[in-house]
N, C-alpha and C positions, 0 to 999 in steps of 0.2 A: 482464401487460403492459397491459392492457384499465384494470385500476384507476389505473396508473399515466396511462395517456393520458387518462382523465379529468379529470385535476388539472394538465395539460401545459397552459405556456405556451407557446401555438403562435409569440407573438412575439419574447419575450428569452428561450425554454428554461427550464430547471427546472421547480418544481414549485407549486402553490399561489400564494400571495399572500407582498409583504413582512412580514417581514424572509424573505429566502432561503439558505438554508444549499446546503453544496456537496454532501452525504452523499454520496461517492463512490462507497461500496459499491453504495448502487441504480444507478449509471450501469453498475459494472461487472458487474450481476445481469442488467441490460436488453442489454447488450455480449452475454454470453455466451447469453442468451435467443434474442438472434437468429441470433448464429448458429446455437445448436443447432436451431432450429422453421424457419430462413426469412423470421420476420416481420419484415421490414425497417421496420416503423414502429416497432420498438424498438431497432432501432440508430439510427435516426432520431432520438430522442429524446436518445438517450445523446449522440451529435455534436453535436445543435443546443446542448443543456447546454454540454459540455465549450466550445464555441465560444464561446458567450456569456459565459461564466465567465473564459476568457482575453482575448478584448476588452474586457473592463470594466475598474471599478478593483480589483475582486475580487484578481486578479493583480496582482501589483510587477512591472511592465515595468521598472522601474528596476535592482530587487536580486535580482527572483526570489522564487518562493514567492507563495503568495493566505494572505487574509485570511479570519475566522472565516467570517464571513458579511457578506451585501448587504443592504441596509438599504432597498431602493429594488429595481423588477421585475426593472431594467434590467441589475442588475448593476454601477452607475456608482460607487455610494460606499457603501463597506465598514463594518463596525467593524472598525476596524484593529489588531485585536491580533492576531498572528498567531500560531497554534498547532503544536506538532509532530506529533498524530496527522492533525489537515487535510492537514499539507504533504504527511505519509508515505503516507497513501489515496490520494491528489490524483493523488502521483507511479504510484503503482499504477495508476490509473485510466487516466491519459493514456498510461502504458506500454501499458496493453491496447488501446488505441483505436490508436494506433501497431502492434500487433501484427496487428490486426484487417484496418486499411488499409491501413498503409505510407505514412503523411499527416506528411512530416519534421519538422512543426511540432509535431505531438505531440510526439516525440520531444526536442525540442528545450524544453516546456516542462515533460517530468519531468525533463531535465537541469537546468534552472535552479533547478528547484522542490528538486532534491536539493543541489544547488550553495548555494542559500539556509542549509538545515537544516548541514552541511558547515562553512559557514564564519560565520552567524552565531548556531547553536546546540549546535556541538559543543565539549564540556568537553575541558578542557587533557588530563586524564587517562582520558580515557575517555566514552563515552555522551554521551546527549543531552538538553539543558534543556528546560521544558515549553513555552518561546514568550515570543513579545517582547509589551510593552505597548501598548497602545493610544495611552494619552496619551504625548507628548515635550514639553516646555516647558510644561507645564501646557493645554496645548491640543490636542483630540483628531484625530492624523493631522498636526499642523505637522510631525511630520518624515518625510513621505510628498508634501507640497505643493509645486508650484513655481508662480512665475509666469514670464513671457514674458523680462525683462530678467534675471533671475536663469539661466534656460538660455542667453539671450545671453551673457550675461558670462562662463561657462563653456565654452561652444561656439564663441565667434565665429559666423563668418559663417554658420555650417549651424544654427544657433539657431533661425532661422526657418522653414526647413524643415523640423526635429523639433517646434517647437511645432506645427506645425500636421499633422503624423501624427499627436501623440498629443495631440490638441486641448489645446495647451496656452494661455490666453486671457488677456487683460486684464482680462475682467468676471468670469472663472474658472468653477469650476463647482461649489466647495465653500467656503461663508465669502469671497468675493474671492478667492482661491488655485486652483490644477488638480489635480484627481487625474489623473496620465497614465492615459490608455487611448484604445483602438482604436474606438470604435463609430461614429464616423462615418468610420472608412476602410474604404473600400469593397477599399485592396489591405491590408489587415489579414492576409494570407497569407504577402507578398511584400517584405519591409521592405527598404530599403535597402541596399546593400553599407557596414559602417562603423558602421551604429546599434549594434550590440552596444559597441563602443567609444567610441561618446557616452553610450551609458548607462554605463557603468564608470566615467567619469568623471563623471558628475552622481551616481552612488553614494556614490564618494568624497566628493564635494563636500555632499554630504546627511550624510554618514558625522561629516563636520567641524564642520558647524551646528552640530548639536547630539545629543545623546546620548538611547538608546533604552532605554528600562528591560526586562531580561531577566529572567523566570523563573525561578532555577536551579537547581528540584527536577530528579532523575532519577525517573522513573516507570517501571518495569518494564513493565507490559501497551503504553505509547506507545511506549518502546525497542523491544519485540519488534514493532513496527508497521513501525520504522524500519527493524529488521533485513529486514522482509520487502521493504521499498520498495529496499533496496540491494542485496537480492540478486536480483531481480526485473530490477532495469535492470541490471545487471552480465550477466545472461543471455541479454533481451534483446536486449543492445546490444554484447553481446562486448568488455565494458568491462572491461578488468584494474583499473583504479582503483576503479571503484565496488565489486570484488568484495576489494578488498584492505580497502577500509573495512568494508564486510560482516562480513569474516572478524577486523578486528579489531574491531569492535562486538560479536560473538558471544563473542572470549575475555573483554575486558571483562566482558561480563550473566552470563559462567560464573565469574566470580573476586570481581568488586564488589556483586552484589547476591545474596549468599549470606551468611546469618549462621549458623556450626555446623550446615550443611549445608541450611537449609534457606531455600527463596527469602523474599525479603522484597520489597516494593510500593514503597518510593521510599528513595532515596539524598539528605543533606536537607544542604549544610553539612560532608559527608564522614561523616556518619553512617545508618545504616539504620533506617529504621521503620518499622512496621507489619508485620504478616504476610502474604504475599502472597493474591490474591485471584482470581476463577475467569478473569478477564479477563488478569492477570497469566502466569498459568501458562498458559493458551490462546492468545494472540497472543505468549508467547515461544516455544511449540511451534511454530508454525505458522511464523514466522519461523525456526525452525531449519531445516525442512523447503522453507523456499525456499531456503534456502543450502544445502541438500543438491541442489536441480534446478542451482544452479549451478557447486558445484566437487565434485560425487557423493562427497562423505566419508559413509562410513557413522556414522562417531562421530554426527553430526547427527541423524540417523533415534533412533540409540539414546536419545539424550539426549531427543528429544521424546516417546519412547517414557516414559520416566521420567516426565516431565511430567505429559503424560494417565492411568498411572497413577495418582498426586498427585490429580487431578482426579473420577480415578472414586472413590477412596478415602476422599476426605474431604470433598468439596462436592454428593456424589451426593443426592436426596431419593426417596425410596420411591414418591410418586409420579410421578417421571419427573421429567428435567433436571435442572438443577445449581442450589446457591443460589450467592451470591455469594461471602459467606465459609465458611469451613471448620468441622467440627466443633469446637468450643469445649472447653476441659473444663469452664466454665460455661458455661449452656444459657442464651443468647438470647431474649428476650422474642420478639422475630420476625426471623429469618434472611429476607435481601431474596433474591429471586429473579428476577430481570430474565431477559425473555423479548423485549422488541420493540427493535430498534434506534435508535436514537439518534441524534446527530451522528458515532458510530462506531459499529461493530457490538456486540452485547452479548454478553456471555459466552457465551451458552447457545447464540445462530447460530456462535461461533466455536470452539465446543466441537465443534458437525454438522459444522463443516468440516473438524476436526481429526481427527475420528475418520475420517470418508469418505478424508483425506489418509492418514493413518494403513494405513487396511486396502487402497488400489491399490498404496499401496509394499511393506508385509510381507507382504501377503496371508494376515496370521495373523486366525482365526477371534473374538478377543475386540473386534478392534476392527470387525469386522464388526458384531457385535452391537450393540458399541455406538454405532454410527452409524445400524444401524437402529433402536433403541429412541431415541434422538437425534431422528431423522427425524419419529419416531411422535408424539415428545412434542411438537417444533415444530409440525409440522400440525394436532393436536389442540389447542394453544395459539394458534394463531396465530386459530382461527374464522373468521371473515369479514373480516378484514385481511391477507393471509396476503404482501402486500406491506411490513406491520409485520415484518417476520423475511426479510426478501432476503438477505443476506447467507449464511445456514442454505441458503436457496433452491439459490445457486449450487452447493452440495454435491446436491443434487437434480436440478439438471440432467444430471450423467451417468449417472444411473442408465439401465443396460439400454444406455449407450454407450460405456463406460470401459473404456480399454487399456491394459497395461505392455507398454511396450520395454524390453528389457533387452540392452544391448548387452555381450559379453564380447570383450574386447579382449587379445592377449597382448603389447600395449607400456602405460604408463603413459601416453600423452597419447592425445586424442582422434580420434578417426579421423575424417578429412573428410566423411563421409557425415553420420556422426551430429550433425554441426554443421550439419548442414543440416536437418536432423529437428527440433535444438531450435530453430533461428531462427524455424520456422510456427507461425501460433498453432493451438492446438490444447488449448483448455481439456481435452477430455476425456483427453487420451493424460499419461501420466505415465512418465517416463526414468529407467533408472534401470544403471550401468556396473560392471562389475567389472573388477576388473584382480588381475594376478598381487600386489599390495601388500595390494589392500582386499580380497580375496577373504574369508578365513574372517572378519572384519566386517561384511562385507554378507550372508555367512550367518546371523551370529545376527539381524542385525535383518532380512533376506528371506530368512529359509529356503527359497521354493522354488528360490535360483537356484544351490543347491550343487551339482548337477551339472552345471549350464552351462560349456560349455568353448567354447575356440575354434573354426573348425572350418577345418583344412588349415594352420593358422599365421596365419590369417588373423579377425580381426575377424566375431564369430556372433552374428545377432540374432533373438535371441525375442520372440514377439508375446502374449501373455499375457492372461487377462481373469480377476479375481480368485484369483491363483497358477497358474490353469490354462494352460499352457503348447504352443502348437503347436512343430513340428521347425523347429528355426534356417532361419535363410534368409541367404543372403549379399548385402549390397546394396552390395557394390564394384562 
């Protein structure tokens, strides 16, 4: 946290100097940092970010969803192309800070921010495009701009009053035109009763202008991003929609981006190319494995179990961590091997994730291993930036703190209590439910919990620390 508060903009948030990207992953590494240590000057960092990010023009106050990156400290004017591993991190991020707080507005801008991805990137038949263009009309961000008469004319008489919450100006603030945002409203918290319905209509009314250029490759590793973002606020948020999209996202990436069994990297035009890659096969694992914390199928465990097989089998290097692509049956001048993250996280932090995810749910011994040989290599990799590999990190944080609940149930819906258990955040504890349906499923993929039974007809919860198990306890 210490390298990170070095480089902290104590006035608009983030990190460094323009251009400023939103890397979400570090907000959410600094998120769970403090709470696991105490040190509240890194959850400090992570709020003051997230805040400035959404009172900018970073954020579409209009349509929902932020843009790549800020081009300026402030966060005021974007390049406005907006991307769908951003939106999918974003929404993660602000779900965790919401979970962390209970600050509604959070919550309110991973809705929007999935609400964006939803309805202006998802394909007719399935999955998700890579992101919309920057330029519209040949000019970059006109169809993001408004002026004063233009929300008059749409608005009527409350025209005036939305211009001036989200400083909308006659001398503008981008080219003679506005980029809406918050930074001089001081109630930036607290909007109006109504505004979400003036914006839906200046949406439209932008939607009509003029036309936005989309992207419409599917990419495997950004889809498994998305799957994690939908299954995350679905659990969060005790959303049955968001978990319906979840669950049909996940059959789609099991049916469409599979050629004769094996994954492939992007869907292009209705066709598949490329062979899939370590980022592919690790962010769709790990997106399964959040839709298993939200509707506990064991099918999802299994499946991501195959994954990281995939991943130790063919992208493994003798000296430690993953390369990017797979063993070849022609042999590569030089296999890339990405170790620091990015504007997203890189394979090899979300491989430590995966395996750490991996061994609190089966508490089977390989993927122990292989999160601590993971672990080994990150640290030994990372040297003296070890804030380059955050993402890896959050896998790190619950060492020596990590628990399974295992709740056994003898009805198929959830038992009250236990809904109250997932709603806390609680990075380190991980859940995990049997029922009379999933039972011999959730043995193969967590063999410790085959003798867990109910206990008196009633709903029996084990408390666990890598398969090891205390006597159930009843918390009716």
């Amino acid at each position: 946290a210490g390298l990170y508060a070095r480089s902290f903009d104590t006035r608009w948030g983030g990190f460094g100097h323009a251009p400023k990207f939103p890397t979400p992953h570090n907000l959410i590494f600094l998120l769970r940092y403090a709470r696991r240590t105490g040190e509240s000057q890194a959850g400090a960092m992570a709020e003051q970010t997230l805040e400035s990010m959404y009172r900018g023009g970073l954020f579409d106050h209009v349509g929902g969803g932020f843009a790549r990156y800020s081009t300026d400290e402030m966060w005021l004017v974007p390049h406005f192309e907006k991307m769908l591993y951003d939106n999918a991190l974003l929404a993660l991020a602000y779900t965790e800070a919401w979970q962390d707080g209970h600050m509604a507005l959070w919550r309110t801008v991973a809705e929007d921010t999935l609400d964006y991805c939803l309805r202006e990137l998802k394909a007719a038949d399935g999955g998700f495009f890579c992101g919309q263009d920057a330029d519209s009309g040949g000019d970059e961000g006109a169809y993001y701009l408004f002026t004063p008469d233009e929300v008059k004319q749409i608005l009527g008489d409350e025209g005036g009053h939305f211009c001036e919450c989200y400083d909308i100006t006659p001398e503008g603030n981008f080219h003679g035109k506005s980029i809406p945002n918050l930074l001089l409203n001081t109630r930036w918290a607290f909007l109006p009763e109504g505004y979400d319905g003036f914006c839906e209509r200046l949406r439209i009314y932008r939607e009509e202008r003029m036309t936005l250029g989309t992207d419409t490759k599917i990419l495997t590793a950004w889809n498994g991003l998305m799957l994690m973002a939908l299954s995350r606020v679905a659990r969060a948020f005790s959303d049955r929609r968001y978990l319906m999209e979840a669950e049909e996202l996940a059959g789609f990436m099991a049916v469409s981006l599979q050629e004769n069994g094996a994954l492939m990297a992007r869907l292009c035009e209705g066709e598949l190319k490329y062979a899939a890659q370590l980022d592919d096969y690790a962010f769709y694992a790990l997106g399964l494995l959040e839709l298993y914390s939200a509707d506990f199928d064991p099918a999802h465990i299994l499946r991501a179990e195959e994954l990281a097989e995939n991943i130790r089998e063919r992208f493994a290097d003798e000296d430690g961590g993953y390369f990017r692509t797979a063993i070849a049956a022609e042999k590569l001048l030089i296999r890339p091997k990405e170790i620091f993250d990015g504007a997203m996280p890189s394979g090899n932090s979300a491989a430590a994730v995966l395996f750490d995810r991996l061994f609190r749910l089966t508490g089977k011994e390989p993927w122990r291993a292989a999160a601590e040989d993971q672990r080994s290599f990150i640290s030994r990799s990372a040297g003296q930036y070890p804030a380059g590999c955050c993402y890896a990190l959050t896998a790190m944080l619950t060492d020596g703190a990590s628990r399974e609940l295992v709740c056994v149930t003898p009805e198929e819906t959830l038992p009250e209590t236990l809904k109250a258990v997932i709603s806390r955040y609680a990075p380190e504890l991980t859940v995990l439910v049997k029922t009379p349906a999933n039972a011999a499923e959730l043995a193969a993929a967590a063999p410790y919990t085959v003798d867990m039974q109910p206990k008196d007809g009633k709903p029996a919860y084990y408390v666990c620390t890598g398969g090891s198990c205390a006597l159930p306890v009843d918390m009716g």
